[in-house]
Every structure is written in C-alpha cells, then in structure tokens.
GUFILO-697704 format. One record per residue (C-alpha): residue number from 1; residue in one letter; x, y, z. Coordinates in pm, 1 decimal, decimal comma. Example, Ala and Ser with C-alpha at 12.3 -4.5 7.8 and 13.67 -1.06 7.14 Angstrom:
REM GUFILO-697704
+-----+-----+----------+----------+----------+
!   n ! res !       px !       py !       pz !
+-----+-----+----------+----------+----------+
!   1 !   A !   1230,0 !   -450,0 !    780,0 !
!   2 !   S !   1367,0 !   -106,0 !    714,0 !
+-----+-----+----------+----------+----------+
***
This chain:
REM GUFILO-697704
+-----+-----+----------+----------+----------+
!   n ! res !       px !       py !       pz !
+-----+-----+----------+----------+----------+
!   1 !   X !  16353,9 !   6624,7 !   6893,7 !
!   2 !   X !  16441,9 !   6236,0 !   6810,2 !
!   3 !   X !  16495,8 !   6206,3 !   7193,7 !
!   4 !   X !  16298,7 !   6382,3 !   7348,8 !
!   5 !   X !  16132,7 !   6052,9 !   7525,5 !
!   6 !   X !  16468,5 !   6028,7 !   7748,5 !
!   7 !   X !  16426,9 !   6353,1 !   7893,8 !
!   8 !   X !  16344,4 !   6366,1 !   8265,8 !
!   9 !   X !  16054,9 !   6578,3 !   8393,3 !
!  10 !   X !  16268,8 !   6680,6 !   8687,2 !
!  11 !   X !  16547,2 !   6793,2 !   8466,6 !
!  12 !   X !  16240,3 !   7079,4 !   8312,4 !
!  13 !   X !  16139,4 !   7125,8 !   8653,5 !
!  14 !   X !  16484,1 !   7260,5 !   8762,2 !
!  15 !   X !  16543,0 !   7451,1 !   8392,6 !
!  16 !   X !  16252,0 !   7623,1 !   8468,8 !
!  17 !   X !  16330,7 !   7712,2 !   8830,8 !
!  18 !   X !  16663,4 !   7763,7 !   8666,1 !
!  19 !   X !  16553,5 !   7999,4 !   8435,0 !
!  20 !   X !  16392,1 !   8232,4 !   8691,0 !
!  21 !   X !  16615,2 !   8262,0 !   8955,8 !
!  22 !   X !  16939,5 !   8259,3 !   8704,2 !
!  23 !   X !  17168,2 !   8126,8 !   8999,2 !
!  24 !   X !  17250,3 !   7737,0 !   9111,9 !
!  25 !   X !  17231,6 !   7794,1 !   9520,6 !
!  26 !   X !  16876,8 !   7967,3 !   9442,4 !
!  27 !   X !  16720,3 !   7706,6 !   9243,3 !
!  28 !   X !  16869,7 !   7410,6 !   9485,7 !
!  29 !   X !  16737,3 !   7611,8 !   9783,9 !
!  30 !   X !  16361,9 !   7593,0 !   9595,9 !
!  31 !   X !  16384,6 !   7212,2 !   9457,0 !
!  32 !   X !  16493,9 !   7113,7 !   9771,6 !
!  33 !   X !  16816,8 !   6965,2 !   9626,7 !
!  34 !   X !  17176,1 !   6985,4 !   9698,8 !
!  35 !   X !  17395,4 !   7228,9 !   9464,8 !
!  36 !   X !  17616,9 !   6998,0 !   9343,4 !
!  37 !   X !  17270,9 !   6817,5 !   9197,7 !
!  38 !   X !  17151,3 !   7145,2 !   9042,6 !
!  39 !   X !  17531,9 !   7141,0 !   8857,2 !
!  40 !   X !  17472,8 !   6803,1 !   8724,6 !
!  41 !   X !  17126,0 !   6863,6 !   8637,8 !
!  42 !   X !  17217,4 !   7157,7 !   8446,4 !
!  43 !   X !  17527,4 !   6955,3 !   8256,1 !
!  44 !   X !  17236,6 !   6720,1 !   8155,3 !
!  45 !   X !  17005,5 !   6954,6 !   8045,5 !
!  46 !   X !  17321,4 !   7199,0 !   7814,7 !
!  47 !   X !  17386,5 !   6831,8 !   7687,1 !
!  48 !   X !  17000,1 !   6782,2 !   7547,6 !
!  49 !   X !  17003,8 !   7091,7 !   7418,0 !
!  50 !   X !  17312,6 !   7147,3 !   7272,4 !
!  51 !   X !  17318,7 !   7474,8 !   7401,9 !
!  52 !   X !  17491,4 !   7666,0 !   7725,6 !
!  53 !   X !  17162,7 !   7785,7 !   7839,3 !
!  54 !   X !  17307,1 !   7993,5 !   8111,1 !
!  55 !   X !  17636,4 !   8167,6 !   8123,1 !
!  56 !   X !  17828,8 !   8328,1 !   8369,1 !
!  57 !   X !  17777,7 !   8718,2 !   8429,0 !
!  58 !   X !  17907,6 !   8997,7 !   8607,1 !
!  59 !   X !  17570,0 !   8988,4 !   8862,2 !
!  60 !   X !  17522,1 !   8623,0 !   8833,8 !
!  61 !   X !  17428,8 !   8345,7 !   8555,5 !
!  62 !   X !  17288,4 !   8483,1 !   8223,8 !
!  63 !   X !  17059,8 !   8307,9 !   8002,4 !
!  64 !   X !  17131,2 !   8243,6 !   7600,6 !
!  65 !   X !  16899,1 !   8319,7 !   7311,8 !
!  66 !   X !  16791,6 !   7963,8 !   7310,7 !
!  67 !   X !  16712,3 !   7985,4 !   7717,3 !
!  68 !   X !  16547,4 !   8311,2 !   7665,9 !
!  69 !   X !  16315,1 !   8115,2 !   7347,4 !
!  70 !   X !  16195,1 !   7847,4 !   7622,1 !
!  71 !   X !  16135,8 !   8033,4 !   7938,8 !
!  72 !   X !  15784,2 !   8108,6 !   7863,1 !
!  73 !   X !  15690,5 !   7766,5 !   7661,2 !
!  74 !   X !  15852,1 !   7587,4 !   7885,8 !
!  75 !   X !  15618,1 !   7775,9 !   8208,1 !
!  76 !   X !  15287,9 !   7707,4 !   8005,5 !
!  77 !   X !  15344,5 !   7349,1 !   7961,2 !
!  78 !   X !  15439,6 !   7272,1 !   8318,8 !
!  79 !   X !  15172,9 !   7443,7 !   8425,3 !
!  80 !   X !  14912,7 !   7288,5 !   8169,2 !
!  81 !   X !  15059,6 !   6956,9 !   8353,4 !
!  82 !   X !  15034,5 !   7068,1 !   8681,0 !
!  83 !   X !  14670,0 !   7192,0 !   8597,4 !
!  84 !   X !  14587,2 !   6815,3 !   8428,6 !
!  85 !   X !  14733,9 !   6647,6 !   8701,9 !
!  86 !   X !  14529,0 !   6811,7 !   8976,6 !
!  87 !   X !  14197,1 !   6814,9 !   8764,8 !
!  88 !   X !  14064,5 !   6567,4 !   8955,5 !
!  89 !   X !  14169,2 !   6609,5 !   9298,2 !
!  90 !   X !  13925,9 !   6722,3 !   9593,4 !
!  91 !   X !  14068,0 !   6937,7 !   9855,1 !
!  92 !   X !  13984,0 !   6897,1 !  10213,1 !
!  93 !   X !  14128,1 !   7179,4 !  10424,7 !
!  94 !   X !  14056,3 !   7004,3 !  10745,7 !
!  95 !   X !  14328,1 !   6749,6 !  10658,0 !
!  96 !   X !  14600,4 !   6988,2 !  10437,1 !
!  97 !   X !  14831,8 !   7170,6 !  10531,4 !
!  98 !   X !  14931,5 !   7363,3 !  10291,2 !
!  99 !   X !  15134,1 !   7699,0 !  10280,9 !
! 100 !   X !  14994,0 !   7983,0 !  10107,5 !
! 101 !   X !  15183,3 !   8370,7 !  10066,1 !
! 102 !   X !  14975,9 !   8647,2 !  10033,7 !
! 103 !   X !  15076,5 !   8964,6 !   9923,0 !
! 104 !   X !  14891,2 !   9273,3 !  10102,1 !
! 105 !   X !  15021,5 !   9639,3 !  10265,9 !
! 106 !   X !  14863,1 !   9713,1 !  10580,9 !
! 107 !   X !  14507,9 !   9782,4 !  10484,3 !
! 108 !   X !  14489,2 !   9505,6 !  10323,2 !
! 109 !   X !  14582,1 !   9276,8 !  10646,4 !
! 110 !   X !  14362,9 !   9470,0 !  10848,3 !
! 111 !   X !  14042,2 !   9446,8 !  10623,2 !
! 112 !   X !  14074,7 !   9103,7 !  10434,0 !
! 113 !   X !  14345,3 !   8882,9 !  10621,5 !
! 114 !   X !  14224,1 !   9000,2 !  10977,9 !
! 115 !   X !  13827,2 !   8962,7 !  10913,8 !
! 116 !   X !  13921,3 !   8571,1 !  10746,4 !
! 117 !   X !  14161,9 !   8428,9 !  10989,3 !
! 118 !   X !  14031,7 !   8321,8 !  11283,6 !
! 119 !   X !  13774,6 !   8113,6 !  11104,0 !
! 120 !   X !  14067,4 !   8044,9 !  10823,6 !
! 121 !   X !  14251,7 !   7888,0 !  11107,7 !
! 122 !   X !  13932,1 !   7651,6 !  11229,6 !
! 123 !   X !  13878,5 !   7557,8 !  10875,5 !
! 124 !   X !  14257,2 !   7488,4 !  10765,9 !
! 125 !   X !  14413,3 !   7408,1 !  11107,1 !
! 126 !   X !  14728,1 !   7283,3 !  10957,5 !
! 127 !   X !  14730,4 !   7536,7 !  10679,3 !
! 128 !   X !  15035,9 !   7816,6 !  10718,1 !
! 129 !   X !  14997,0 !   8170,2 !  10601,1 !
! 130 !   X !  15287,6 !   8371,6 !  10476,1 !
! 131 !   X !  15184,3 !   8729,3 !  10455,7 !
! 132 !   X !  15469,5 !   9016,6 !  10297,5 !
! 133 !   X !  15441,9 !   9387,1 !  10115,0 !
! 134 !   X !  15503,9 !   9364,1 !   9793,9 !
! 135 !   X !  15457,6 !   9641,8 !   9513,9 !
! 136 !   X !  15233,5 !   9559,1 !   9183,3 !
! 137 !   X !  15564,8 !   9524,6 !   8984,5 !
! 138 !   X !  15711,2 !   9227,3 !   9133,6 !
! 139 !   X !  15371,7 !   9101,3 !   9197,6 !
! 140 !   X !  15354,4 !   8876,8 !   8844,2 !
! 141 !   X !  15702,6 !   8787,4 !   8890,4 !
! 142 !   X !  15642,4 !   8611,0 !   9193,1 !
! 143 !   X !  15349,7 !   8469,9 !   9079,8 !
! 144 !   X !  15542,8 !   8306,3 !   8765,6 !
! 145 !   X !  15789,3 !   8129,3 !   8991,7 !
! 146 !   X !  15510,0 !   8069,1 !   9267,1 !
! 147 !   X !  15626,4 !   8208,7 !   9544,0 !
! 148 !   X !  15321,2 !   8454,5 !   9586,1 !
! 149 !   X !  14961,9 !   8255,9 !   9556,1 !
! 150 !   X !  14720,0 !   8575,4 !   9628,8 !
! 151 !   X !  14749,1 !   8942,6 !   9635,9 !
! 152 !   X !  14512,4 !   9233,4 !   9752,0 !
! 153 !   X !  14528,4 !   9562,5 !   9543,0 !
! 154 !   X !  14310,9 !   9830,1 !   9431,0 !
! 155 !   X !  14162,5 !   9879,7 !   9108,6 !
! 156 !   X !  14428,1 !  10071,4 !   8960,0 !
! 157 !   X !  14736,6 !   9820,8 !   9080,1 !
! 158 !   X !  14519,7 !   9503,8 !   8913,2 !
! 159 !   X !  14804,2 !   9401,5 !   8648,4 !
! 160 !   X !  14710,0 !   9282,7 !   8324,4 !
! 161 !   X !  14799,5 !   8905,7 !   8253,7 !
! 162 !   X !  14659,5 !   8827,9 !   8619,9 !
! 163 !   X !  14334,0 !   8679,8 !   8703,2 !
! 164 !   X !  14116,8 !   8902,8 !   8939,3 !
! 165 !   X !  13813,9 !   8928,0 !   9172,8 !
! 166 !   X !  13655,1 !   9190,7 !   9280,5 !
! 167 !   X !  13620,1 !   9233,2 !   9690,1 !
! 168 !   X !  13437,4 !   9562,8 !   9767,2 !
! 169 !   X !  13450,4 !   9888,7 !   9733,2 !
! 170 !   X !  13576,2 !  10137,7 !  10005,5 !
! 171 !   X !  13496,1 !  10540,8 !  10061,7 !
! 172 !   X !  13684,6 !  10789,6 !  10289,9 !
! 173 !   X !  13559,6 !  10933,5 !  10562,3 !
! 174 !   X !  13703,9 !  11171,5 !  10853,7 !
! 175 !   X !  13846,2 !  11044,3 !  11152,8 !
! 176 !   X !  13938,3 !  11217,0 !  11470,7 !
! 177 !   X !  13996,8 !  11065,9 !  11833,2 !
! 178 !   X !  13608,3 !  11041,2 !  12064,9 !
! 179 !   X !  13630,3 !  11372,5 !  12223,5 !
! 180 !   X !  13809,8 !  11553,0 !  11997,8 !
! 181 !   X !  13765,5 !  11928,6 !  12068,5 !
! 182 !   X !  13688,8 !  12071,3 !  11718,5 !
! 183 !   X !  13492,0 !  11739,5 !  11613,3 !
! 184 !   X !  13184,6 !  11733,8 !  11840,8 !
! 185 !   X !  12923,1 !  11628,2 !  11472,2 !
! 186 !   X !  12896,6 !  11746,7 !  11096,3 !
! 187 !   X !  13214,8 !  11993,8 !  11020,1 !
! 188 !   X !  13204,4 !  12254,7 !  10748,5 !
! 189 !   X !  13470,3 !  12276,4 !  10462,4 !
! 190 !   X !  13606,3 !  12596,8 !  10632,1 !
! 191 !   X !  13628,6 !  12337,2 !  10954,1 !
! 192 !   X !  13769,8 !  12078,2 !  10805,2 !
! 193 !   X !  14047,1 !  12273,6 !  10655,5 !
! 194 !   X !  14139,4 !  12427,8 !  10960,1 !
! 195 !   X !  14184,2 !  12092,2 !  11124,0 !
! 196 !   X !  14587,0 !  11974,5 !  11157,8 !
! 197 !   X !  14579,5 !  11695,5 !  10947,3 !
! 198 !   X !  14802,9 !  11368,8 !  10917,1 !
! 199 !   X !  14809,8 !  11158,4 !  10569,8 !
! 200 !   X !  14896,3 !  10807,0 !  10462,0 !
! 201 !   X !  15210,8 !  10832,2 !  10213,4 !
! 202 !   X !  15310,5 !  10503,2 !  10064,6 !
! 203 !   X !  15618,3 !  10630,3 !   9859,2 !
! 204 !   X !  15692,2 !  10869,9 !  10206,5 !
! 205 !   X !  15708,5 !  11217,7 !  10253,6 !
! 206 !   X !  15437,3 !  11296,2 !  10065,6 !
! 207 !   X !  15186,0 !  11567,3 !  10178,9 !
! 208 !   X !  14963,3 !  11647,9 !   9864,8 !
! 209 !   X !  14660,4 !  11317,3 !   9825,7 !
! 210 !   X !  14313,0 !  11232,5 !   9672,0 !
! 211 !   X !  14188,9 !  11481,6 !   9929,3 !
! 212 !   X !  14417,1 !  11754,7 !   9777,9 !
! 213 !   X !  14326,2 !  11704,7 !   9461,5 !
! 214 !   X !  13899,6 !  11759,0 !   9577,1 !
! 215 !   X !  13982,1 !  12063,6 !   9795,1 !
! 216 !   X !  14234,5 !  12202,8 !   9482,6 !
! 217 !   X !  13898,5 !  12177,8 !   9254,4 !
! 218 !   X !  13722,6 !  12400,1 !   9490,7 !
! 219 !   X !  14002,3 !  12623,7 !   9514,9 !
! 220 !   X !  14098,1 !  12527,3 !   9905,4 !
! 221 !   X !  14383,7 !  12370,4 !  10068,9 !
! 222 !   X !  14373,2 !  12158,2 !  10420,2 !
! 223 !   X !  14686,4 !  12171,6 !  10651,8 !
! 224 !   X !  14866,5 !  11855,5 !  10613,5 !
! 225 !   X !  15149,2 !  11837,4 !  10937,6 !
! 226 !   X !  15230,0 !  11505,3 !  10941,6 !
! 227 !   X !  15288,1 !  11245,5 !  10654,2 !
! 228 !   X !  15347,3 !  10875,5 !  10712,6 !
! 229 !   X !  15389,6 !  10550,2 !  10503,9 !
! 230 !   X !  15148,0 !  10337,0 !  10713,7 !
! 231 !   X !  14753,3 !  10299,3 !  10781,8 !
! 232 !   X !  14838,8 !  10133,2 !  11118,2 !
! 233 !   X !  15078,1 !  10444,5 !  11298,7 !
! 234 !   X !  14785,2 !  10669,9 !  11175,3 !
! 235 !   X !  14560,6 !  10535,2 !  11372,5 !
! 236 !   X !  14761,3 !  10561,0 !  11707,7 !
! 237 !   X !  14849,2 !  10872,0 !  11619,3 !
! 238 !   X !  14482,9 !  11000,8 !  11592,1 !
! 239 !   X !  14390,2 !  10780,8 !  11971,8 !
! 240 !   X !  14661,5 !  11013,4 !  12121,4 !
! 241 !   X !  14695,6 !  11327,2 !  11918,0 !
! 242 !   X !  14466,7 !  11609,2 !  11811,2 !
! 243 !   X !  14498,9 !  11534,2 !  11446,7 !
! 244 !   X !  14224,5 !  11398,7 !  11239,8 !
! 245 !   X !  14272,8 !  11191,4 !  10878,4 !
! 246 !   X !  14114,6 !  11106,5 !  10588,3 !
! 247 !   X !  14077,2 !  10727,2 !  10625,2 !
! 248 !   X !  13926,0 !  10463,4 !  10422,1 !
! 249 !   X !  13600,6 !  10331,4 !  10631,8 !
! 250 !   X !  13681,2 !   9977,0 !  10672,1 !
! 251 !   X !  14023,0 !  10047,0 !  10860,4 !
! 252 !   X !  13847,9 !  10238,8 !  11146,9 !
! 253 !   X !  13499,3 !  10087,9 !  11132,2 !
! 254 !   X !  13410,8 !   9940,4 !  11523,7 !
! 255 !   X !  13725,6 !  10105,8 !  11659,9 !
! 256 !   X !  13605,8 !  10242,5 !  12002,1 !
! 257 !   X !  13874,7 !  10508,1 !  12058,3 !
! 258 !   X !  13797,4 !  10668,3 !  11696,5 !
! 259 !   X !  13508,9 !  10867,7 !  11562,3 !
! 260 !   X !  13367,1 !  10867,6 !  11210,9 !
! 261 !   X !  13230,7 !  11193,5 !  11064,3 !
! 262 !   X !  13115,0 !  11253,8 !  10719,7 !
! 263 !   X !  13351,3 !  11493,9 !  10490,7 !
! 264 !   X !  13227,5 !  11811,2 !  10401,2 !
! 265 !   X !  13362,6 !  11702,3 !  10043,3 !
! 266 !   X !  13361,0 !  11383,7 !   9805,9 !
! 267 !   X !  13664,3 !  11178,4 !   9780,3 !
! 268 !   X !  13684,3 !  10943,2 !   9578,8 !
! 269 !   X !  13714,1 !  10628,1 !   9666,8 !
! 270 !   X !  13837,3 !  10300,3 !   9531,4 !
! 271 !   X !  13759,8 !   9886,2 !   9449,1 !
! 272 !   X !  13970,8 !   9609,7 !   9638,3 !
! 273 !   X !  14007,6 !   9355,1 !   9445,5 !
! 274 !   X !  14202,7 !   8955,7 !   9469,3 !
! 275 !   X !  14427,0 !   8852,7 !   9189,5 !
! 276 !   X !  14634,4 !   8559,3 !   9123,2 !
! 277 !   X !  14828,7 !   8383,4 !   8836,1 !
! 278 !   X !  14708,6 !   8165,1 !   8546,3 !
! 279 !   X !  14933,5 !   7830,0 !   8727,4 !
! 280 !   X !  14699,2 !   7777,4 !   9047,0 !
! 281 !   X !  14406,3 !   7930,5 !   8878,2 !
! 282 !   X !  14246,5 !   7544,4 !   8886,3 !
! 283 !   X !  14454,8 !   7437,6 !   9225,2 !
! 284 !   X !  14178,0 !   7277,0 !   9440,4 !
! 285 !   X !  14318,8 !   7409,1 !   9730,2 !
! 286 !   X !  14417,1 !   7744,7 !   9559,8 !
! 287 !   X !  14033,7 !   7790,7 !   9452,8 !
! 288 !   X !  13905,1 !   7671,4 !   9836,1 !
! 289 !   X !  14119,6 !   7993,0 !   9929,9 !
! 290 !   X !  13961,1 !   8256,3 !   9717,9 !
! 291 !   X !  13630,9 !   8109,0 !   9773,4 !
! 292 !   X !  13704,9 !   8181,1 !  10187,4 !
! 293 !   X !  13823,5 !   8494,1 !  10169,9 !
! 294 !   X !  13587,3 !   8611,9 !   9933,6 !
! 295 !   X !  13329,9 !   8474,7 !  10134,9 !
! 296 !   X !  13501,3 !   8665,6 !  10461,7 !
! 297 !   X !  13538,6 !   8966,7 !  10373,7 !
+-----+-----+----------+----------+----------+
***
C-alpha cells in the first residue's frame, strides 16, 4: 500500500491482539490500554484498511474475510520483529524479573516444576511463575497470543507446529503404603490382581488404563475400586488406605510413607517432553528457561 509508511506499529500490535481475543475490553485488558483507546485504535486501523475487520456477533465481535487473510501474516511478522529486536540482547536472570506461565497437570508440577524451583527462585529472584492445567488443544492457542511460554506433556500430547524437547522417560511401577499387609516383596500376577486397586483418570470416572490393556493381553483383569482425576489424592489415599496403584516412578520416588515394588507385568511407559511456540523460540530469557529446567530435571 502507497501509505503504508504512516501506519503505527502499535495500531498492528492491538489488530493482532484484536484479532485473537475478538472483543475490545479483552484486548485493552492485555495492551494495558483503556477501552475507549482500543475503539479509536480500531476506527484507525478499519480506516487503513478500508475494511470493517471485525463485526458485531451474537457471542461477541466477528472477524471479515480480509481480518481472517491477515491474522496469520500479520503474527509471523510481529514475531520476526520481536525475534530481530531481541537478537542481540543478553539475559541476566539475577536482575529480571520476568513472568513466565507454564502449563503442566499435576505430575508434571511434582516432577519438573517442584525438582527446578527452589534453585529457579535463587537464580531468578525477581522472576514470577504462573503455573495452570491446560489440555493439548488450547495449548497452541495460548501460545499464539502468548499467554502460555512452556508446557509439559507426554509424547503423544506433543502438538505439531510446536517446538519440543525431550525431558525423560518415565515407567510404572506398583505402589502400596510401608507395611502394607499383602505387599511384604515381589507379588505374583495372581497377587497383584487380587489387590483393591485405585487409578488415575484424567477425563474422570474411568476404571479401564494402560494396565488394563497388559493384563487384557494375558487374558486377566485387576480390581479397580476407586478412580480419580489426580496423581496427588492418589497418593494420600495409598499413605492411609489399603489400596495399591500403578504409578509412574518419579511421582513416588523418595516418598517415605510409600513402597515401590516391581509389577509382575510390563506397562508401558511414556517420554515427557517441553514444548513451546515459534514467537519466544529466540527470547533470551525464554531460552535461559528451558536451558534450567532441562538442566533440573
């Protein structure tokens, strides 16, 4: 366009914001502007391109064809700025103090988040950690309109169109409480099926697992009596309970109160791995971050 030289960088910084979040209070909450500055940003920006850009709607604001052609353009080339402009910077975490979000379920806090923060917090003393569940379909959407910087999945959550790292790989094992009556060393399959089990279910309510699936092979079944959607009520409920679990090592590895016991069968197991989005893959600060936790785990 002839003049595209008087267009404002800020005015593409709230189209873009704009663009995601499809609502005026939203995107002046996340620019850190008042509404009525987001309305005359917009009137500036429908006045460039000689286009709406976003209409009203029955659950919201709705963008045009023509928004709908620059949303993704529009994301690259900020971030291919962003990326230029921070090329050359050095980032010293003893002096930031920056805000990351991290997206992890339970296990994840437990084994990554837990193991890196109390040297995390030495490191990056003014550095604040936002930590929230999040499922791996709303994981890249965050990411795009960077509100998520890191997430913690296994191998077959890792979405495609995200960087990724590879953290370690975890087995199960069977856990019972120290002194559990009918777990005194090794336990047979005919044992360990006779044991009153309890089960992680994310979805809830679930009582059929990877566990399931190995006994089902060899023609067995276990007795599942309890199914819950989190790694962390499991574990209290095997310190005060008879029940025993399937659990992945790392969650219950040093954990006085619980005992470890090989299964009588293989389960398979599965790879943790770190992704993140294509915008802060050359942040200074966002690359100190992997490299720590990486390093932590």
């Amino acid at each position: 366009m002839s003049n595209f030289g008087r267009l404002d960088l800020n005015l593409l910084l709230t189209l873009d914001v704009l663009l995601a979040e499809q609502n005026v209070t939203r995107t002046a909450q996340r620019r850190n502007l008042s509404q009525p500055s987001v309305s005359v940003q917009l009137a500036k920006l429908r006045e460039f391109f000689d286009d709406p850009l976003l209409l009203p709607g029955p659950r919201g604001m709705r963008p045009t064809a023509r928004a709908d052609e620059l949303r993704e353009p529009l994301r690259q080339a900020l971030a291919a700025l962003e990326n230029a402009i921070i090329a050359g910077e050095v980032f010293d975490p003893s002096k930031a103090n920056p805000t990351w979000t991290l997206g992890a379920a339970d296990y994840g806090e437990s084994t990554i988040v837990l193991p890196a923060l109390r040297a995390l917090r030495m490191a990056a003393p003014s550095a604040r950690l936002s930590i929230f569940e999040t499922s791996p379909a709303r994981i890249i959407r965050k990411m795009e309109q960077g509100e998520l910087d890191l997430a913690f999945h296994t191998s077959d959550a890792v979405i495609n169109g995200l960087h990724s790292r590879f953290l370690f790989a975890e087995r199960y094992v069977l856990v019972s409480r120290k002194g559990h009556p009918s777990v005194n060393g090794p336990v047979t399959l005919t044992e360990f099926c006779g044991l009153e089990h309890v089960m992680v279910s994310p979805d809830g309510g679930g009582f059929y697992g990877y566990t399931d699936t190995a006994l089902a092979a060899a023609g067995l079944t276990r007795r599942v009596v309890l199914s819950v959607p989190h790694f962390l009520f499991v574990l209290q409920v095997l310190m005060t309970t008879d029940l025993v679990a399937m659990l992945p090592e790392r969650l219950v590895r040093g954990n006085p109160a619980l005992q470890i016991t090989e299964a009588p069968l293989d389960v398979p197991g599965f790879d943790m791995f770190m992704v993140w989005h294509e915008r802060a893959h050359r942040d200074p600060a966002h690359q100190w971050l992997r490299e720590f936790i990486a390093d932590s785990v």
